[in-house]
N, C-alpha and C positions, 0 to 999 in steps of 0.2 A: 319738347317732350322729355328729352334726357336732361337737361336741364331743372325741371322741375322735380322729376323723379329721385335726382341726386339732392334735391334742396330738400326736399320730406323726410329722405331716408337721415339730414342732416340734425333735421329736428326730432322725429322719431325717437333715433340712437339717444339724444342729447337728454332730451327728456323722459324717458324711459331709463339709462344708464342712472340719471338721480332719481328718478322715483326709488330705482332697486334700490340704490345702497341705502333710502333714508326709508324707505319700510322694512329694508335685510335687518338696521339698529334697531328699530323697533324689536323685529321678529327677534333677534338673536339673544335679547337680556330680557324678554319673557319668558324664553326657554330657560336662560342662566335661572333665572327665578320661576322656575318649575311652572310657570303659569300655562295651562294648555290652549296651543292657537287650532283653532279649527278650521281656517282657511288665511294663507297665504296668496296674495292678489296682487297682479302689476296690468293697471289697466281699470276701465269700467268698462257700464254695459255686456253686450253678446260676449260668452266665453269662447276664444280660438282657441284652446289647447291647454287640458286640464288634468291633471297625476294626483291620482288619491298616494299620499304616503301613510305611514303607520296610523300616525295621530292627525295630521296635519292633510288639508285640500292644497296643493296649488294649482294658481290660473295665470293663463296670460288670456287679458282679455281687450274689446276693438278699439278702442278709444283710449290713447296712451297718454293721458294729461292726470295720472296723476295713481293712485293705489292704494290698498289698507289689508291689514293687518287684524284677521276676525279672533279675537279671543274670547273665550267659553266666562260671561258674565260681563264682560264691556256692554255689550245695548241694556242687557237688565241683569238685574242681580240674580244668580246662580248659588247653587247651594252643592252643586261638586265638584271635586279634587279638581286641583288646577287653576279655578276658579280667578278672574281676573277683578272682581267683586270682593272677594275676601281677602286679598293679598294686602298689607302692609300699606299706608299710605306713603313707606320709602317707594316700597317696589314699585308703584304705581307709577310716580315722578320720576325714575329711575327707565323705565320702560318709555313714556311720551317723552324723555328727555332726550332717549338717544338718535331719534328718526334725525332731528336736527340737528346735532351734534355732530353727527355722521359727515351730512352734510358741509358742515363748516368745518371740521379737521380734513376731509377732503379737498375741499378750495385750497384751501391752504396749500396742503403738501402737494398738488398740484401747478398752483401757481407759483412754489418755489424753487420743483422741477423747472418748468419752463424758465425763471429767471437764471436758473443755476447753469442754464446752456448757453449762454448769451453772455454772462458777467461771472468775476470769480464768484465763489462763495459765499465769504464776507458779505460780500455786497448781494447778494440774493436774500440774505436775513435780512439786511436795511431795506431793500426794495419790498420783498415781503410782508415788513410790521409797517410799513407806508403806506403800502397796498390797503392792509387791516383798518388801519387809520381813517382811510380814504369812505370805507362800507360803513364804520360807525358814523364815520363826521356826519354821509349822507343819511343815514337813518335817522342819525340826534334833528337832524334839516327837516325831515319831513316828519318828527315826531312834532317839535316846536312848531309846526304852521309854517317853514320858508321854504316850502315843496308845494304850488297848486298842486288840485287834483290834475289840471287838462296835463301835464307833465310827468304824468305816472306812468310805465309801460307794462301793459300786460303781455299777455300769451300772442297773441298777435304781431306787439312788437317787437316781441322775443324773438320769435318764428325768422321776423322779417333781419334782424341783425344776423341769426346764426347760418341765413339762406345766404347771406351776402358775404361769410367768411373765405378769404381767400386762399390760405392755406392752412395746413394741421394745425400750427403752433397758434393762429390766427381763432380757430377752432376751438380749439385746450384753454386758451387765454379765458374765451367766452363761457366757456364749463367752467372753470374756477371759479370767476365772477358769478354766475346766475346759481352755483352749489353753494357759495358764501352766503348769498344774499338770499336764497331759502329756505336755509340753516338759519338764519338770523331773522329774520321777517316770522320764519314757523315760533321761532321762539318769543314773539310778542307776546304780552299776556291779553289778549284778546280773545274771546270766543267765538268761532268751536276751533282757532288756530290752537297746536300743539302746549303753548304758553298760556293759552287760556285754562286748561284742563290743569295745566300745572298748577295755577293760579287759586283755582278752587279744592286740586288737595292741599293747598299748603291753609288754604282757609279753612280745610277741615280738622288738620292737623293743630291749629289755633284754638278750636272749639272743642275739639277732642270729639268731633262726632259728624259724619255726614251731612251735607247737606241732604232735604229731603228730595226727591226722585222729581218731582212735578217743579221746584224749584230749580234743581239744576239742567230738567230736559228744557226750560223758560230762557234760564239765561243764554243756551247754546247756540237756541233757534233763532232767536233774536241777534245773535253776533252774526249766527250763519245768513240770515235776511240782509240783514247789513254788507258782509260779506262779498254776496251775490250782487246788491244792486253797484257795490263798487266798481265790483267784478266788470258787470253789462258796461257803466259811466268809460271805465278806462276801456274795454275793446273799443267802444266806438270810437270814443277818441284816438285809439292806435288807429283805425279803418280811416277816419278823416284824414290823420295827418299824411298816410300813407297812399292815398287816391290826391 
């Protein structure tokens, strides 16, 4: 029982600690960019423990797999101050740019603590841009097709690596790694992923004009469909491989 208890609390922390900082970048350069957030969220579903602030809601809520960031004209277009609708198609890419970015300057300076404790310096920059090396080569892999799907790990098999960590540095290694990889993964141009969204203001930006509202809620849902059945393919596959 203690056992288990300490493997959740392992995955919880892990997963929760990166939801915050890659919704904090989001929240923080919508504020730099005056844009008004009306609810700050780590968590879905049932609210546990919720602080209205001046402007802004926060929640922490039951199910810790992931969080958002409510801004006043994100779901539909708004017509007051603050508005995340009216803002600049910089500001826009500027704000979904940074939830992942967050995340991938994190892995990073992360991961090159941990090697800085173990080898000189010098050589924590070499290991570190190896490292970096390592997370694109395998993305270019499974961008190109030489990645099956049944090979893919999700949240499952997340779970099951970071329960089996044996000590801190062991632990930290696997944060770096999974903050890198979705920091880099968010920033795919795919929809409704972070890069997706980016993807269509830079097309708007191209046209000099919006897409139309029924077009771009088409395209999201359809990537989020896709998304999802990925999603179900690789849990079961992590449950297979792991029974």
């Amino acid at each position: 029982m203690l056992g288990f208890l300490i493997g959740a609390l392992k995955i919880i922390f892990l997963l929760g600690f990166l939801v915050l900082i890659h919704e904090g970048g989001h929240f923080v350069v919508a504020k730099l960019c005056k844009i008004q957030v009306n609810e700050f969220s780590i968590g879905f579903g049932p609210v546990l423990i919720e602080k209205q602030g001046k402007k802004t809601k926060y929640c922490l809520r039951l199910i810790p797999l992931g969080g958002f960031v409510n801004m006043e004209g994100d779901d539909e277009p708004s017509e007051k101050e603050g508005s995340f609708s009216k803002a600049s198609v910089g500001k826009k890419i500027a704000i979904v740019l940074a939830g992942g970015m967050v995340n991938i300057i994190f892995g990073i300076v992360l991961y090159f603590i941990l090697v800085s404790q173990i080898v000189n310096i010098k050589s924590a920059f070499a290991n570190t841009g190896y490292f970096l090396l390592n997370i694109f080569d395998n993305l270019k892999t499974l961008i190109t097709g030489g990645v099956k799907a049944e090979d893919l790990m999700g949240i499952v098999g997340i779970s099951e690596v970071v329960v089996n960590t044996t000590n801190m540095q062991n632990y930290f290694y696997i944060m770096a790694l999974i903050s890198l990889s979705l920091g880099v993964t968010n920033l795919l141009p795919f929809p409704p992923l972070d890069g997706g969204k980016i993807l269509i203001y830079i097309i708007e930006l191209i046209r000099r004009k919006p897409l139309k509202q029924n077009t771009e809620v088409a395209i999201q849902m359809t990537g989020f469909y896709l998304l999802i059945g990925l999603s179900i393919f690789v849990m079961y596959n992590d449950i297979i491989r792991i029974v």
